[in-house]
C-alpha positions in Angstrom: -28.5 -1.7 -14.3 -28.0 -5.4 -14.1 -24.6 -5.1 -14.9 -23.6 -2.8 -12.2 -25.8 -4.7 -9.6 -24.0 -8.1 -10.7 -20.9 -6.3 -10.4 -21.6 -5.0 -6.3 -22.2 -8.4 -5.7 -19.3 -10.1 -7.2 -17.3 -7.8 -5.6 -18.8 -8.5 -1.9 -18.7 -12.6 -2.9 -14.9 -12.0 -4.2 -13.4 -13.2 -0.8 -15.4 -16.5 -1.3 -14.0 -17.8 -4.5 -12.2 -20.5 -5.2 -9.8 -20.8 -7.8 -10.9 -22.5 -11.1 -9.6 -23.6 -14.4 -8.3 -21.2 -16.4 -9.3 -21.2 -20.1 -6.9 -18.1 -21.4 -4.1 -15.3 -20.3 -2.4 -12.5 -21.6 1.2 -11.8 -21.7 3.1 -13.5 -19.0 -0.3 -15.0 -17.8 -0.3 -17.9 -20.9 2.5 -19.3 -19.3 1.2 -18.8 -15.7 -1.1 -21.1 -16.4 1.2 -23.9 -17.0 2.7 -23.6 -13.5 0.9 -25.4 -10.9 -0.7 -22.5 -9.2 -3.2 -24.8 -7.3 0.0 -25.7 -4.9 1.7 -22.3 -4.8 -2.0 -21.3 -3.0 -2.1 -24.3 -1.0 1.4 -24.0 0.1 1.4 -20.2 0.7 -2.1 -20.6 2.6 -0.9 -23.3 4.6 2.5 -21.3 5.6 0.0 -18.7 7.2 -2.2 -20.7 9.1 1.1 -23.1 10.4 2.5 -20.0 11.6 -0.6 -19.2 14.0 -0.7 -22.4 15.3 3.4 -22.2 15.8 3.0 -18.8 17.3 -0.4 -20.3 19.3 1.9 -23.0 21.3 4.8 -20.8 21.9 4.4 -19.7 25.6 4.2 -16.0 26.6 7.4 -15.4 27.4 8.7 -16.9 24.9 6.6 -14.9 22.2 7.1 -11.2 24.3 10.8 -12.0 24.0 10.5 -12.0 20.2 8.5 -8.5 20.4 11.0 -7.5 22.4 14.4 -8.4 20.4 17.0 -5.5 19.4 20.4 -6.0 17.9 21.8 -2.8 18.6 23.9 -1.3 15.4 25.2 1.9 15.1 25.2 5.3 16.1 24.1 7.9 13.2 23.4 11.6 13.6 19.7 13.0 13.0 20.1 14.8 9.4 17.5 18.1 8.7 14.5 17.3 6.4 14.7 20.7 4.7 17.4 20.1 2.2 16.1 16.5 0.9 12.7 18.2 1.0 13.6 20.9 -0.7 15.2 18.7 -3.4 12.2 16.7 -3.6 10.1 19.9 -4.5 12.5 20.8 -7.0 12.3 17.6 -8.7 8.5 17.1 -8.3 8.1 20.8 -9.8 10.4 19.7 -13.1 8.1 16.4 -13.2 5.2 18.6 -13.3 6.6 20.6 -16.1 7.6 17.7 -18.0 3.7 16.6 -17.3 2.8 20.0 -18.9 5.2 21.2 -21.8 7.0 17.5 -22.2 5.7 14.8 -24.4 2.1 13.6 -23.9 3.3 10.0 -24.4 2.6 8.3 -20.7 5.3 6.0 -21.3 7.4 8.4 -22.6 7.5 11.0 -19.9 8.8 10.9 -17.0 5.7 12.1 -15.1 3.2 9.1 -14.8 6.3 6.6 -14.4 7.6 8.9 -11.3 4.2 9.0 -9.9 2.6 5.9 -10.5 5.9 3.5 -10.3 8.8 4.8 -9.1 6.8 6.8 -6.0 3.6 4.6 -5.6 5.0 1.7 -6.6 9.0 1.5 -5.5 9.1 4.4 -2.7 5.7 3.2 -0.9 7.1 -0.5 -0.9 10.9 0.5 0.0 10.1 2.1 3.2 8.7 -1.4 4.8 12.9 -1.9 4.5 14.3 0.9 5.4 12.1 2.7 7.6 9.9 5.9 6.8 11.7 8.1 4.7 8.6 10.6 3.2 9.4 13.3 6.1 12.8 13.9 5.0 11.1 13.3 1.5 8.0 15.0 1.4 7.5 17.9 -0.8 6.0 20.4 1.8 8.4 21.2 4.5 11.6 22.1 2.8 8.7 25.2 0.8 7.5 25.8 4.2 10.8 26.7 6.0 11.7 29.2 2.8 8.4 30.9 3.2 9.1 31.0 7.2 12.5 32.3 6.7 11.1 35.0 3.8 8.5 36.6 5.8 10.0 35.8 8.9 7.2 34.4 10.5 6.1 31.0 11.7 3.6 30.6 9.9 2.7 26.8 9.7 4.7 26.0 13.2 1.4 26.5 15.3 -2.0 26.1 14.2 -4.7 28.8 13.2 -7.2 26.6 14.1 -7.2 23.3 15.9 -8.1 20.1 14.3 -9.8 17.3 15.9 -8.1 14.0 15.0 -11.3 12.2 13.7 -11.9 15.4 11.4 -8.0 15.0 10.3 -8.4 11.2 9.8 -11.5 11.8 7.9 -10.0 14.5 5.6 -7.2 11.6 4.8 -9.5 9.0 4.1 -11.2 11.3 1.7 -8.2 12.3 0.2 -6.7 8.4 -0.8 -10.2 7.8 -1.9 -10.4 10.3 -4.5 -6.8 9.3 -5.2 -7.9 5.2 -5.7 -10.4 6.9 -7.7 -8.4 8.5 -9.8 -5.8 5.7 -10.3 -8.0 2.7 -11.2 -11.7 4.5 -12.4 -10.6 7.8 -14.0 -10.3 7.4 -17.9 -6.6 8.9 -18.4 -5.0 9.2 -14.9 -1.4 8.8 -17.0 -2.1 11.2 -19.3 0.8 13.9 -18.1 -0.9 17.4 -18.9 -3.7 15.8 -16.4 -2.0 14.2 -14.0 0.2 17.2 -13.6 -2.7 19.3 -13.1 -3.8 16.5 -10.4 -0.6 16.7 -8.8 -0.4 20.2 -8.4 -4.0 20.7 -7.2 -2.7 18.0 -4.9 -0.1 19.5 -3.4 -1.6 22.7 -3.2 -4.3 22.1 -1.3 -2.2 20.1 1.4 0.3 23.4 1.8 -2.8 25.4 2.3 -4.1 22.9 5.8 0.0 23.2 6.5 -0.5 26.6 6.7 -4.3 26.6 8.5 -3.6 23.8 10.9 0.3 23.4 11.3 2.9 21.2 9.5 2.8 18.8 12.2 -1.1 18.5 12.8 -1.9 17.9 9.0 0.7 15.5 8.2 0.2 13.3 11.3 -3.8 13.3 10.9 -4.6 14.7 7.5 -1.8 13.7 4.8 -2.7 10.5 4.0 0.4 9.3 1.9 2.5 10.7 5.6 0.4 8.7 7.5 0.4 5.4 5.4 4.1 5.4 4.7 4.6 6.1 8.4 2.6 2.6 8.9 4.6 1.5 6.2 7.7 2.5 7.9 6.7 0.9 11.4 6.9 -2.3 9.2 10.9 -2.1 9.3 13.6 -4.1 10.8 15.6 -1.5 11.5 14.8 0.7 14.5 15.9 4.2 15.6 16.4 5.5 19.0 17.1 8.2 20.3 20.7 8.0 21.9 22.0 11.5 22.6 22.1 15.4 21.4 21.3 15.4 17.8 22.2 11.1 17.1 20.0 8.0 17.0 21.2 4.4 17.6 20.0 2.1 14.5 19.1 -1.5 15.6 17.7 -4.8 14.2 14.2 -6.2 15.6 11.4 -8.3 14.5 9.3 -6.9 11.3 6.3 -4.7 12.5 8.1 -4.5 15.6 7.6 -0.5 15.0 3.9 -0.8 15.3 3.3 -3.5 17.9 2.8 -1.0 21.0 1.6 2.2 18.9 -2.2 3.4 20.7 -5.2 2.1 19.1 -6.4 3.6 16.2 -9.7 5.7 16.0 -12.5 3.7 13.7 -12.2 6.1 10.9 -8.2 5.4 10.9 -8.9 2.3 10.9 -10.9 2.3 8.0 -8.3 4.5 6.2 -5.5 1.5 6.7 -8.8 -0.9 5.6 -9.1 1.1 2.2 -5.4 0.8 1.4 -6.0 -3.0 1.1 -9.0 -2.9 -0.4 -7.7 -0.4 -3.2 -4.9 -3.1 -4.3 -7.5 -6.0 -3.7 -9.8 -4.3 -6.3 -7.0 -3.1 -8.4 -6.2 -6.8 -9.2 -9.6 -8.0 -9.3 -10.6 -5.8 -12.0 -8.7 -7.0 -14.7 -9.8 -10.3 -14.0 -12.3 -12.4 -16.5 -14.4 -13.1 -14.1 -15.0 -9.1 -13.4 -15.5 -8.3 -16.8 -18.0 -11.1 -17.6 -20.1 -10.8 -14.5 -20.1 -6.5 -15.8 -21.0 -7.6 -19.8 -17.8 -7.0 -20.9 -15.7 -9.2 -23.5 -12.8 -9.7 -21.6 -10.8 -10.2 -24.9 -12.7 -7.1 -26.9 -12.1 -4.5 -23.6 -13.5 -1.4 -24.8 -11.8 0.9 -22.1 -12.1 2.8 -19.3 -15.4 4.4 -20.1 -17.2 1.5 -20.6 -16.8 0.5 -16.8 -16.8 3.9 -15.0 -19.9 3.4 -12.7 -19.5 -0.6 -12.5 -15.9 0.5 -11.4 -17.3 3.1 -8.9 -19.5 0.5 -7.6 -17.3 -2.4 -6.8 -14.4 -0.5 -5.6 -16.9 1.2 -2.9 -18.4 -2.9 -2.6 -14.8 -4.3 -2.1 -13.9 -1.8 0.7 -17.3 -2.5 2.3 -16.9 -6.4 2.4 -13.2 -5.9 3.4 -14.3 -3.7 6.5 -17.4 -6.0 7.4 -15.0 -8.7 7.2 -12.1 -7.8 9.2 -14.4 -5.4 11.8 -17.1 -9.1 12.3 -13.5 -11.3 12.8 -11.9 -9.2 15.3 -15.8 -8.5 16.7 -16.4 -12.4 17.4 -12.9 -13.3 17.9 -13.4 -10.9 20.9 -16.8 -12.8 21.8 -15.2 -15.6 21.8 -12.4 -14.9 24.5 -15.3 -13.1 26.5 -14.0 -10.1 26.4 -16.6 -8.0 24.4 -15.4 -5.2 26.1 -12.3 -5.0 24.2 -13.9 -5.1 21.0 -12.8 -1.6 19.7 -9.6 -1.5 21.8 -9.1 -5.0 19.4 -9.7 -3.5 16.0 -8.2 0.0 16.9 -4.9 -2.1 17.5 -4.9 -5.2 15.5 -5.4 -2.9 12.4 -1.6 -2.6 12.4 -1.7 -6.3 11.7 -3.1 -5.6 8.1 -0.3 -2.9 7.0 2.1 -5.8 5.9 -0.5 -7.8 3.9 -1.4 -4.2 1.9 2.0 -3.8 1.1 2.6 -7.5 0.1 -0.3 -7.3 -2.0 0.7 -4.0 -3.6 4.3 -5.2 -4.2 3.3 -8.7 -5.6 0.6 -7.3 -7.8 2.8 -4.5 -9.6 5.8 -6.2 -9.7 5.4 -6.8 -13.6 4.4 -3.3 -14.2 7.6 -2.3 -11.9 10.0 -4.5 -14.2 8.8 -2.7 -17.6 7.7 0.6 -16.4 10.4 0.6 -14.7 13.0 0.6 -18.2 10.7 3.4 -19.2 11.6 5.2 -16.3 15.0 5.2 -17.2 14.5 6.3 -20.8 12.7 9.1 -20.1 14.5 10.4 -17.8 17.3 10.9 -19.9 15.0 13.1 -21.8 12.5 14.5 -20.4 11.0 17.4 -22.1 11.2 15.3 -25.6 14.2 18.1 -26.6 16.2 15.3 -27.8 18.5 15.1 -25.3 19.9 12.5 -23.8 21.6 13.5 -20.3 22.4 9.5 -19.1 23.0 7.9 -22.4 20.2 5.8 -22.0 17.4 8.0 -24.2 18.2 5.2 -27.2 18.0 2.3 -24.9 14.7 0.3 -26.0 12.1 -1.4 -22.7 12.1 -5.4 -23.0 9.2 -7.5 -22.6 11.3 -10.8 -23.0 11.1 -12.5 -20.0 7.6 -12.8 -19.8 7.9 -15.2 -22.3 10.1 -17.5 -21.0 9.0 -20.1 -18.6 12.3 -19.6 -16.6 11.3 -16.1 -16.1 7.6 -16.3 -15.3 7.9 -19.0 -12.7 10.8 -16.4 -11.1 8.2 -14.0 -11.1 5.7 -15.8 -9.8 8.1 -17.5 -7.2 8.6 -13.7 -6.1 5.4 -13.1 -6.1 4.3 -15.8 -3.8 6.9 -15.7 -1.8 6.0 -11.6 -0.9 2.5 -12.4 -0.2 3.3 -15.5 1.8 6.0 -13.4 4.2 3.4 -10.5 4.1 0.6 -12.7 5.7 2.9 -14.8 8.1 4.4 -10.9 9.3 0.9 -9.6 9.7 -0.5 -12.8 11.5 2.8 -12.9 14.2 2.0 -8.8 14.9 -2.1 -9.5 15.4 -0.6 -12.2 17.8 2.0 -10.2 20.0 -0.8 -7.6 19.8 -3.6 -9.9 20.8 -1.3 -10.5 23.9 -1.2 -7.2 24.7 -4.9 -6.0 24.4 -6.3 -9.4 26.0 -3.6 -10.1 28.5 -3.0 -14.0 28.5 -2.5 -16.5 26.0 -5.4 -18.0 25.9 -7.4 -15.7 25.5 -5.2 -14.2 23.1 -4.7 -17.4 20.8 -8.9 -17.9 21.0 -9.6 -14.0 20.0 -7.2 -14.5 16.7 -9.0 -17.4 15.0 -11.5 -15.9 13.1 -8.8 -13.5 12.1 -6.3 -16.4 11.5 -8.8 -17.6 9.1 -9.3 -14.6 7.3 -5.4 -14.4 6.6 -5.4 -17.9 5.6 -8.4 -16.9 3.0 -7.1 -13.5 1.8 -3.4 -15.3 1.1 -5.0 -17.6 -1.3 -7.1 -15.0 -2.8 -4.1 -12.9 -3.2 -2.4 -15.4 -5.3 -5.5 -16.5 -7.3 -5.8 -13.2 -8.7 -1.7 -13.7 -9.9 -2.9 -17.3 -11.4 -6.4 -16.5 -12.7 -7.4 -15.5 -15.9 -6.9 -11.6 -16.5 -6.4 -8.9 -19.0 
């Protein structure tokens, strides 16, 4: 029991620590150390908090007309999400098989490495760049219009039932739990006989409140991968608008410019988009020495997954709780202190949007090792990927490196990458709680006073972010 309790508390103190000196690393960590990670944190935090006080002095105007740039771009036409979706069900459905009948080798089929890299990892980030892409991606509507067409019916156009948005958001927040769950707790979530069974159950489920609630109701309120890459999408410089019959004119504004004026959030959304941070926050802090020790466990003697199930259970549900107590008390007193109370909720529901780019960034800057290998494996497997001994690319021979973590050249890229994503992350998500702030409390100062408790919890999750890069971990 001591364990576990020491663990729920380290996990609600985690915000709080300060970075130490290391004493050992794995991997590319060994030569981590030798950088001097102490500046990389200093520097990063002090990029964040020198861009509030920047965006503090600029004068309204000034700072609306940066919410408000567009360089127009060009004209495209709007394409239909059936095909691609249809080919993303097709391609889904042959992962799953491979999952089932193909090799049970997680780094040798394709299964885990589409899932847990190439969609998680690559897709989830990619869409901050390019927009939101899952609707046209999405597994669900392309099977939808096929079983329409076949019984020639709507069914899933209109709901059966209706479904309150709370009870939608809630059923999404559920949902990515069980998936965090799953990816960081669960003893085997690679394993590709389970994780196909995972998958599937997944995605059957969701069909089943397509067809019970609508298509459109459950994906805006109940999907929650359709309505974090949607967030995730709002993050984009590139902006689409409507410009005639059937076309849309792409343009270039400010990052998060897509989310700026969006309606505030209900408090159980808001705790959804609070979880997605968490998850990655707790992901990283995990595999750290500190965790293990404060949990009884010889960080160089790890004796798996089983060993930290409920410790694991405990601190993921502790980090989630400080990060909402956190974030809900600074927007809470940052409120107070403009003397507007009152806008407390209208405050959170909105500035939430705010911490969208810092998930991302610390998602991207976290994995981006497992991204470079996995990654190779990716491309193996697929050349074969129900272990027939084919090899459809010509890269089924091709063997995954490791080299350049073992270089000090490529470390400190990697780790230059790595700051630099969490850095741009923070100073995106601190200039959109500003031009929102503006919004919700109407003038400047009172916009510039509300944001400095939040300002200060930026500052302290940046160099928390890149602590957990520098520290000691397995």
């Amino acid at each position: 029991m001591k364990p576990i309790l020491s663990a729920a508390l380290l996990s609600l103190a985690s915000f709080l620590l300060l970075p130490g000196v290391a004493s050992a690393h794995g991997s590319e960590g060994a030569i981590v150390l030798l950088l001097p990670t102490g500046y990389y944190l200093a520097g990063a935090a002090v990029a964040v908090a020198a861009s509030f006080l920047l965006l503090a002095m600029l004068p309204v105007r000034i700072s609306e007309r940066i919410g408000r740039m567009r360089l127009s771009l060009l004209r495209l036409p709007v394409l239909s999400r059936i095909p691609s979706s249809l080919l993303s069900f097709a391609f889904l459905a042959m992962c799953v098989l491979a999952g089932l009948y193909g090799t049970q080798d997680p780094v040798e089929n394709p299964l885990p490495l589409v899932i847990w890299t190439l969609w998680w990892l690559c897709f989830a980030a990619l869409q901050a760049i390019t927009g939101t892409l899952w609707p046209y991606l999405n597994p669900w509507t392309g099977p939808l219009a096929l079983v329409r067409k076949a019984i020639g019916a709507e069914v899933g156009a209109k709901p059966r039932f209706s479904l309150p948005q709370n009870a939608g958001y809630l059923i999404a927040f559920v949902q990515f739990a069980l998936f965090a769950w799953f990816e960081l707790i669960d003893l085997a979530p690679s394993d590709p006989d389970k994780l196909a069974m995972v998958v599937s159950l997944y995605w059957l489920i969701n069909f089943a409140g397509m067809l019970v609630f609508s298509e459109g109701e459950w994906l805006d309120h109940a999907e929650p991968f359709s309505i974090l890459f949607q967030l995730i999408g709002g993050l984009s410089p590139f902006d689409r608008r409507p410009a005639g019959e059937g076309h849309i004119r792409l343009g270039l504004v400010w990052p998060g410019r897509g989310l700026l004026d969006q309606p505030r959030l209900p408090v159980i959304a808001v705790l959804f988009v609070l979880l997605t941070l968490s998850t990655s926050a707790f992901d990283g802090f995990t595999r750290t020495f500190i965790w293990l020790s404060a949990i009884g466990i010889n960080p160089l003697e790890f004796p798996g997954r089983s060993a930290v199930v409920i410790s694991g259970t405990v601190g993921l549900i502790g980090m989630f709780a400080l990060l909402a107590l956190l974030f809900l008390g600074a927007v809470g007193l940052g409120a107070a202190l403009a003397g507007r109370r009152d806008l407390g909720r209208e405050a959170a529901g909105r500035l939430v949007y705010s911490i969208v780019p810092i998930s991302v960034a610390f998602q991207a800057a976290h994995h981006l090792v497992s991204v470079l290998v996995d990654g190779q494996y990716g491309v193996i497997a697929f050349s074969d990927p129900f272990a027939l001994g084919w090899n459809l690319f010509g890269t089924a021979r091709w063997h995954a490196t490791t080299s350049f973590l073992n270089t000090l050249e490529g470390v400190s890229w990697i780790f230059n990458a790595e700051t630099a994503i969490i850095t741009l992350g923070h100073v995106v998500g601190i200039t959109m709680a500003h031009l929102i702030a503006l919004r919700v409390f109407g003038t400047s100062r009172a916009a510039v006073v509300s944001q400095i408790p939040l300002a200060m919890l930026m500052v302290a999750f940046t160099a928390f972010g890149l602590w957990l890069l520098a520290t000691p971990h397995i």
